[in-house]
C-alpha positions as CSV (number, residue, x, y, z in Angstrom):
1,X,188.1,213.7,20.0
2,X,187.6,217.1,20.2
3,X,184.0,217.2,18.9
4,X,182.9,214.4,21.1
5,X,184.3,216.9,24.4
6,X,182.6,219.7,22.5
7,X,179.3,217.9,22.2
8,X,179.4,216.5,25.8
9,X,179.8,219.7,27.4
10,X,177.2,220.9,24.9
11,X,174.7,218.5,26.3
12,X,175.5,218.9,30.0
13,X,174.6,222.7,29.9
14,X,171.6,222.6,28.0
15,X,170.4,219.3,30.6
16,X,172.0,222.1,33.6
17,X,169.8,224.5,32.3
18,X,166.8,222.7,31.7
19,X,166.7,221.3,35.0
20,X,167.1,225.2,36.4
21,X,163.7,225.8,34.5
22,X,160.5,225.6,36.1
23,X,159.0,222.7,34.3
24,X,157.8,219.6,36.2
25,X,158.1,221.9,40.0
26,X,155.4,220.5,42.3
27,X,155.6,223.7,43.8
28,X,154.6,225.5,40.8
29,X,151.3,227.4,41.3
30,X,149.2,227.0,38.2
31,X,147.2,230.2,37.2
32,X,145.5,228.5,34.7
33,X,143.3,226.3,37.4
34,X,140.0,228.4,38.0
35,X,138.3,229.2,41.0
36,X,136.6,226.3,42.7
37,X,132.6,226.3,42.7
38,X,130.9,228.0,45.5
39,X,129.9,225.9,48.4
40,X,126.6,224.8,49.6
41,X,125.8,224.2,53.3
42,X,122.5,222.0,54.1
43,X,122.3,222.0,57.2
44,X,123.3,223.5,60.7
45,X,123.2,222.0,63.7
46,X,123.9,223.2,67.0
47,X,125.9,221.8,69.7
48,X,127.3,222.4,73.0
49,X,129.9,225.7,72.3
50,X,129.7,224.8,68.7
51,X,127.7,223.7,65.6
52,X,128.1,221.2,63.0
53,X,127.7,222.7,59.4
54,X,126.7,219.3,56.7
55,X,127.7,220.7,53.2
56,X,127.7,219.9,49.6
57,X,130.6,219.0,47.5
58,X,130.0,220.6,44.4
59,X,131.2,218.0,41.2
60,X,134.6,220.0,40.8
61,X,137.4,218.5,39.8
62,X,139.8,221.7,41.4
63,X,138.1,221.6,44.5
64,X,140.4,220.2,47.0
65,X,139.0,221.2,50.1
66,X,136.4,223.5,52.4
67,X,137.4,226.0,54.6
68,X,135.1,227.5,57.8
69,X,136.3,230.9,58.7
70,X,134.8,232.5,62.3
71,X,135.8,234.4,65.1
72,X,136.0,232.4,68.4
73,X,136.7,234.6,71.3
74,X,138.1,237.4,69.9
75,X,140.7,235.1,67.2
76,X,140.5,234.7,64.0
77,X,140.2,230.8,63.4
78,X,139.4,228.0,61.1
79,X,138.2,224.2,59.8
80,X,139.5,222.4,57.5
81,X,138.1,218.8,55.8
82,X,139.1,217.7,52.7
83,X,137.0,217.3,48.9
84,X,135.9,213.9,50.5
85,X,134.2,214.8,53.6
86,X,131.1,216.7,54.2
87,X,131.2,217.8,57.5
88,X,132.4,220.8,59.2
89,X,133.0,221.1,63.0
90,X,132.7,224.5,65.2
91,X,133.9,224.7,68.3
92,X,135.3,226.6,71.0
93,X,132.7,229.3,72.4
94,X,131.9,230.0,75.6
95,X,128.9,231.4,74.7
96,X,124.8,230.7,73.5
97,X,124.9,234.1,71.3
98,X,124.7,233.9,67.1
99,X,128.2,233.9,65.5
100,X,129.0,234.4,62.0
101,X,130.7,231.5,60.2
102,X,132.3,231.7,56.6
103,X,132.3,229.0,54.2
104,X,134.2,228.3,50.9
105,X,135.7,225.6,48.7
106,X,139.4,225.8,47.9
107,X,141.9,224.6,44.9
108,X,145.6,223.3,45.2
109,X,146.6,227.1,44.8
110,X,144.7,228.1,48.0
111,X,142.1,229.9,45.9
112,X,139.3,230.3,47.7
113,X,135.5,230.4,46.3
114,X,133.1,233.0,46.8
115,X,131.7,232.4,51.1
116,X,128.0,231.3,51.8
117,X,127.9,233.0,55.1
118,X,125.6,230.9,58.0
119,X,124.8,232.1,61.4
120,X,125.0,229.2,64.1
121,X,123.8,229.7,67.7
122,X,126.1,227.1,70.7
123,X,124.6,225.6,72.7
124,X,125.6,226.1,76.7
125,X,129.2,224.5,76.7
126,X,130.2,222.6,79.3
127,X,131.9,224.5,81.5
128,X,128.7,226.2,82.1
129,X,126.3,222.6,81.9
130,X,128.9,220.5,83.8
131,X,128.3,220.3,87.9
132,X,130.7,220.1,90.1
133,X,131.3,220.1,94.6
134,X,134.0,219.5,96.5
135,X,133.8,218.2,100.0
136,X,136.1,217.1,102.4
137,X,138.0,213.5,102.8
138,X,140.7,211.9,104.3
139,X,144.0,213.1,103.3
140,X,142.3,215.4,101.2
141,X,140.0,217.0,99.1
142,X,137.3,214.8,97.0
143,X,135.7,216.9,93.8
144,X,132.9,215.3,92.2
145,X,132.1,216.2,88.4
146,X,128.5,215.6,87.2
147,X,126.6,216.2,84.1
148,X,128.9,215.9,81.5
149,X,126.5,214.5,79.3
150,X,129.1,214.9,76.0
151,X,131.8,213.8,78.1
152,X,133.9,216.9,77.1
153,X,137.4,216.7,78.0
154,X,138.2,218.8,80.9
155,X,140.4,220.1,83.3
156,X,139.7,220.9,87.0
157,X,141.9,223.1,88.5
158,X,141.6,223.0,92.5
159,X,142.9,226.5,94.3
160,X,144.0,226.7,97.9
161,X,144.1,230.1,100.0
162,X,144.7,229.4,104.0
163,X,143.4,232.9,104.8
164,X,139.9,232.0,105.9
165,X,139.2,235.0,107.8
166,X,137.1,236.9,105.3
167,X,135.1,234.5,102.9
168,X,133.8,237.3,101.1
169,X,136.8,238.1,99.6
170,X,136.7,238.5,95.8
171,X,138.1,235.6,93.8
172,X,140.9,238.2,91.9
173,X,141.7,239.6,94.9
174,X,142.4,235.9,96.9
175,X,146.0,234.5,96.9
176,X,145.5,231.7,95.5
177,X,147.6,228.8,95.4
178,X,147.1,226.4,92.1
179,X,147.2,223.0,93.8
180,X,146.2,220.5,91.2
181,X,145.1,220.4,87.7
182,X,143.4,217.0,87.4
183,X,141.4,215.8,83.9
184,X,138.5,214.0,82.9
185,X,136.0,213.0,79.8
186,X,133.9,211.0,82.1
187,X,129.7,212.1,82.6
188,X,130.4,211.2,86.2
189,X,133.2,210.7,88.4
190,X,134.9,211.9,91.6
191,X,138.1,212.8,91.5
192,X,140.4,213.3,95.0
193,X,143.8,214.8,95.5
194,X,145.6,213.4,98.5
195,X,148.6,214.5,100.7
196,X,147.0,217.9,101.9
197,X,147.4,219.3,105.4
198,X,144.3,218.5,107.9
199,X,144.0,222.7,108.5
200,X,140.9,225.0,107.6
201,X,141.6,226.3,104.1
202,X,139.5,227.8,101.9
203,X,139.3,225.9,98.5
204,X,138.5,226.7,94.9
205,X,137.7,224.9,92.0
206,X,137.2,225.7,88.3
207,X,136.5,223.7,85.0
208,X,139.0,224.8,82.1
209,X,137.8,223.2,78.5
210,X,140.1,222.4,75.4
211,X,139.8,225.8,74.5
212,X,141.0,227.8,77.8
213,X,137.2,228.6,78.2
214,X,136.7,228.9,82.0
215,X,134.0,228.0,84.5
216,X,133.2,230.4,87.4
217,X,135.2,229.4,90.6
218,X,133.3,227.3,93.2
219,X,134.7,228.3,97.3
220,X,134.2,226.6,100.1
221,X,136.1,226.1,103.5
222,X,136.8,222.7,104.2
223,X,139.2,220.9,106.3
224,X,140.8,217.7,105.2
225,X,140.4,215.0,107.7
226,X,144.0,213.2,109.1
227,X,144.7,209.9,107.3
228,X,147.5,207.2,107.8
229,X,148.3,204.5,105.7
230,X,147.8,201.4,107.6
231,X,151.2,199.0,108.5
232,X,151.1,196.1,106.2
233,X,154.2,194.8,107.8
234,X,151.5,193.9,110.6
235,X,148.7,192.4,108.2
236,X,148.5,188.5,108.1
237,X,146.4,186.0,106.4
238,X,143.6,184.4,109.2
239,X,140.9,181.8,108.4
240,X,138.2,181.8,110.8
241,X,137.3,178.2,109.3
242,X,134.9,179.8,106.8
243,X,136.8,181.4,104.0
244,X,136.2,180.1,100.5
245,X,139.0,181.7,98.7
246,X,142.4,180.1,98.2
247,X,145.3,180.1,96.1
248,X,146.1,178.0,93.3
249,X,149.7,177.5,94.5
250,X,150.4,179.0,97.7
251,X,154.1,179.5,96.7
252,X,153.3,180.9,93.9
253,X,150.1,183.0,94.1
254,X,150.1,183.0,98.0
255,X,147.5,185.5,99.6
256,X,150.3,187.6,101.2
257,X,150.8,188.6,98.2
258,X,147.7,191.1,98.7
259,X,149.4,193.1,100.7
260,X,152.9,192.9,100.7
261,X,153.6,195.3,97.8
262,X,154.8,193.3,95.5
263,X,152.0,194.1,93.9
264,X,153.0,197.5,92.0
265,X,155.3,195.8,90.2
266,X,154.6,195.8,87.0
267,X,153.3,192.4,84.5
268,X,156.3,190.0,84.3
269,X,156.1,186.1,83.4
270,X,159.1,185.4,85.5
271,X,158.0,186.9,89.0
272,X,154.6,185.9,90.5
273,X,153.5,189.1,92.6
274,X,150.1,188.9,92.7
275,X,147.4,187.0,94.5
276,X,145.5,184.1,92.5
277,X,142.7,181.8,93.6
278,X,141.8,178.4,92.3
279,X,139.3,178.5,89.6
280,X,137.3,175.9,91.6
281,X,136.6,178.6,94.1
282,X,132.5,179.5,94.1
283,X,130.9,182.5,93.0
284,X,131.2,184.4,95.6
285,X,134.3,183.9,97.4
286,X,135.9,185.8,99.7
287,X,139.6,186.2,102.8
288,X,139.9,187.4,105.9
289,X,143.0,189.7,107.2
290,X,143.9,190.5,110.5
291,X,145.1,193.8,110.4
292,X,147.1,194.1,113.4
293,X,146.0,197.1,114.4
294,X,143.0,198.6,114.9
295,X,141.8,201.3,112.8
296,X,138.9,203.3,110.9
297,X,139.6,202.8,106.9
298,X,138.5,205.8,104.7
299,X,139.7,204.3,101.7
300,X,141.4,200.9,100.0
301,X,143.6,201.8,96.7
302,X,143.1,198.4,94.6
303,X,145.3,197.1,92.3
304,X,145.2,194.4,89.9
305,X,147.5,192.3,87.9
306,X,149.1,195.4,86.7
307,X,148.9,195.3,82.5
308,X,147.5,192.0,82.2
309,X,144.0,191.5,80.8
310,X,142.6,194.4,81.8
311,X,139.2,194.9,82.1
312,X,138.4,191.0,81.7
313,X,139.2,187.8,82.0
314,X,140.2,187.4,86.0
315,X,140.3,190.7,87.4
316,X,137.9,191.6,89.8
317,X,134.7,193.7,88.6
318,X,132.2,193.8,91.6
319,X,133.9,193.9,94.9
320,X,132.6,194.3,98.5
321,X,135.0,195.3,102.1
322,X,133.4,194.1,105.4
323,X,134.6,194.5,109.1
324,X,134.7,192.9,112.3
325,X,136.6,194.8,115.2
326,X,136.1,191.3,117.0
327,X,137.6,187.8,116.5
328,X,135.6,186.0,114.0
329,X,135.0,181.8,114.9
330,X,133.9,181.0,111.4
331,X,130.3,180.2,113.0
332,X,127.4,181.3,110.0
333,X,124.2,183.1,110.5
334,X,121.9,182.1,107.7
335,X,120.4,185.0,107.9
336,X,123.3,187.2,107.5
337,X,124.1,188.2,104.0
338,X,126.7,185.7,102.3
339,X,125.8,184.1,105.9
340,X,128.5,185.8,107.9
341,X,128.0,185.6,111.6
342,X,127.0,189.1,113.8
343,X,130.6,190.6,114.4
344,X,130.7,191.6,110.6
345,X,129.9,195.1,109.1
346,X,129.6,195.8,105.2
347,X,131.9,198.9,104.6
348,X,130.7,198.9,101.0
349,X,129.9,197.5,97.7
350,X,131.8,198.1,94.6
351,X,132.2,197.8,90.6
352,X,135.4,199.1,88.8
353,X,134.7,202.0,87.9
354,X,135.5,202.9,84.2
355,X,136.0,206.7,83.3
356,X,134.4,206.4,80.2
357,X,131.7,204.5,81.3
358,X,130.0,200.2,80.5
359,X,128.1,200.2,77.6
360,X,124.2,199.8,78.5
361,X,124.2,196.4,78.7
362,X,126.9,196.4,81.2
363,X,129.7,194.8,78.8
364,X,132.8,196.5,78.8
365,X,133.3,198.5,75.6
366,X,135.7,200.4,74.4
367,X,138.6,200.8,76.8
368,X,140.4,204.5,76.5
369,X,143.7,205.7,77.5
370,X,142.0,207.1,80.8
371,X,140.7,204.1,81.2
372,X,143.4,201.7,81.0
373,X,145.3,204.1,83.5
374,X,142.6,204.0,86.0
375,X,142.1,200.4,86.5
376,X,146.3,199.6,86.3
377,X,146.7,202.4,89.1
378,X,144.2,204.4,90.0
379,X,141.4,202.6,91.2
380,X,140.5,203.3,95.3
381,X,137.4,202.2,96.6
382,X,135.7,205.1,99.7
383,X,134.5,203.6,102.8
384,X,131.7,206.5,102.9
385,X,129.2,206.3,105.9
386,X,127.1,208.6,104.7
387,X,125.0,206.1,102.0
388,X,124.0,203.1,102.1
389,X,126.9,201.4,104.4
390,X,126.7,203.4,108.1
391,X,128.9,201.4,109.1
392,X,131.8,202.0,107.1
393,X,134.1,204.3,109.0
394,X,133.1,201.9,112.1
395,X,136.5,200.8,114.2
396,X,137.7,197.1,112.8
397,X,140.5,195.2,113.4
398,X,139.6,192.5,110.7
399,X,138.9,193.1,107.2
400,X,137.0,190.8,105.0
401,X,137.4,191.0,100.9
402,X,134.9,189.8,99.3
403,X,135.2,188.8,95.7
404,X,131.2,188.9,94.0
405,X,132.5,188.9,90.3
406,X,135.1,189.0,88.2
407,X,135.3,190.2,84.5
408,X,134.3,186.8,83.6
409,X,132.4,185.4,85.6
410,X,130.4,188.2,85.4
411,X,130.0,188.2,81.6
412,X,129.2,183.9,81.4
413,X,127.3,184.0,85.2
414,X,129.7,181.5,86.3
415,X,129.2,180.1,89.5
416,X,132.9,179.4,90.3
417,X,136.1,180.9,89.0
418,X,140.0,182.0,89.5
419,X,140.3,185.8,90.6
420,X,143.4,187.7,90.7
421,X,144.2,190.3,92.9
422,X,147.7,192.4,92.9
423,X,147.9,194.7,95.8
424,X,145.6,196.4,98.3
425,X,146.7,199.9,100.3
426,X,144.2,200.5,103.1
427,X,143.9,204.2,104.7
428,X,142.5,205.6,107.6
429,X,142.8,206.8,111.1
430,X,145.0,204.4,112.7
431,X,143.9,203.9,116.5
432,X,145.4,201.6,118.0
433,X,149.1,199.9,117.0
């Protein structure tokens, strides 16, 4: 009995001190691997604050990655890809000068090849390529971001200073007041912040890229114009006797439901808030609403059925807004457009817009993040009078949706179909109650 103990503790100590060795550690560095081969880079292409190096993968079994080594606005930074990729991304100046970039393979140990050295030369980034204005709207200030051709994500930062009385002012030297940082990736898009006093201010604006590169800052004096938003409570449905929109079920899907906000609510099988017409209804169709009150809009926020189907099916693509500050009688004018009699004005035509843009054949796409938030919440259709539509700030008492398309139709050229609609917010000057 004794020898067995003796030979059992034996064992146990020699396993204890095996294991306390360093074979079979994945974290043991092997000086026996070599250094990996020196890397080749083929080509160098130049883009917008960056370049994209293509390089070679040398046949080495220790290579396990490439690293590219440069100095981005004063830092010390790098790339990494992997043995199994053969591309190397850039990025991050401000700048069109020459900048030195380092490139060299590397093993499981970290040990680095010798570097090729390559000289790449940015293009203009976009903070510097990008266009943007500002201009006054109702309730606020309405920014309008063009040219960004590479849809580079960005940030615009609006700035606020209420003393106007020396524009010359240097831009350090203001007191500014950070009012919004709002972000895009799309080529083309205006963007508005709301809920701004209607008082001269002198305004700033700035792009700010991934990076914390920064545009130069834009000023202007602008004052944002008074807006209300319209009483609902005082909206009801009225049929001249030449509507062609209606619901499927008016208990259900009833066209109140367009305005009585219910509508924000989000998608739910067991509550119907939203507004649905028959799918017999023609191509296009289009309601009437007495407003209650007379008033000129400056903007309708849109929503849809909240989380459902977005961007097809139902939902309403191509929209237009008409108005008519005098009782309609339902009596056509051929010669009207959609043959609306006299008293009506277009306020505008619209598509949903999509941040990220339709593919060129006008089909939908790929639907991003931004995306998918704008048409669930954000979507706002301006009644602008400076365009096409002089009319569109006009007094009205009546307002006139008209549907032209929805996701489908639009896509099969249907001549009849169901459209859904989950809320509308008009906004304005309210004149009369």
């Amino acid at each position: 009995m004794k020898r067995i103990i003796l030979y059992s503790c034996t064992l146990v100590m020699s396993l204890f001190l095996f294991s306390c060795g360093d074979g079979g550690r994945i974290d043991q560095i092997d000086s026996s691997v070599p250094v990996p081969e020196k890397i080749e880079v083929t080509k160098i292409t130049n883009t917008p604050g960056g370049a994209v190096l293509k390089v070679k993968i040398p046949n080495d079994v220790n290579l396990k990655g490439v690293v590219a080594k440069y100095n981005r606005n004063g830092t010390q930074v790098e790339a990494r890809i992997s043995r199994y990729i053969d591309t190397l991304i850039v990025e991050g100046y401000a700048d069109t000068l020459q900048h030195e970039v380092q490139v060299c393979s590397f093993n499981a140990n970290a040990v680095e090849s010798e570097p090729v050295g390559v000289t790449i030369k940015p293009l203009a980034p976009a903070i510097q390529t990008v266009d943007f204005s500002m201009k006054e709207t109702f309730g606020g200030i309405k920014i309008h971001i063009m040219n960004n051709v590479n849809q580079a994500d960005l940030a615009v930062v609006l700035l606020a200073d209420e003393d106007t009385t020396d524009v010359n002012v240097a831009d350090a030297n203001r007191k500014w007041v950070e009012v919004t940082t709002l972000f895009t990736g799309s080529k083309d898009i205006y963007l508005t912040r709301r809920d701004l006093e209607s008082v001269p201010t002198l305004f700033g604006v700035y792009l700010r890229d991934h990076w914390g590169n920064l545009s130069p800052i834009k000023t202007t004096i602008l004052t944002p114009l008074k807006e209300s938003t319209l009483d609902k409570s005082k909206f009801t449905y009225f049929n001249p006797g030449d509507d062609n929109s209606y619901s499927t079920n008016s208990s259900y899907y009833p066209i109140q439901r367009i305005w009585d906000g219910s509508g924000s609510s989000a998608y739910s099988e067991s509550k119907y808030w939203f507004y649905a017409s028959n799918g017999a209804c023609p191509m296009p169709q289009w309601l009437t609403i007495n407003l209650g009150q007379s008033a000129r809009l400056s903007r309708i926020a849109f929503l849809p059925r909240i989380g459902y189907a977005i961007w097809s099916g139902s939902a309403v693509r191509q929209i237009e807004f008409w108005g008519s500050n005098t009782t309609p009688t339902g009596v056509s004018n051929p010669a009207n457009e959609h043959g609306f009699e006299d008293c009506w004005f277009k306020l505008g035509y619209y598509e949903q817009p999509k941040p990220s843009g339709y593919n060129p054949d006008g089909s939908v796409g790929d639907v991003t993040s931004e995306d998918a938030d704008y048409f669930n919440y954000n979507t706002e259709y301006e009644m602008d009078n400076t365009g096409n539509y002089p009319h569109a700030n006009d007094e009205l008492k009546y307002l006139r949706i008209v549907i032209i398309n929805t996701f489908s139709t639009w896509e099969t050229k249907a001549k009849v179909g169901a459209a859904t609609i989950g809320e509308i917010t008009p906004y304005g000057q309210i004149l009369s109650e």
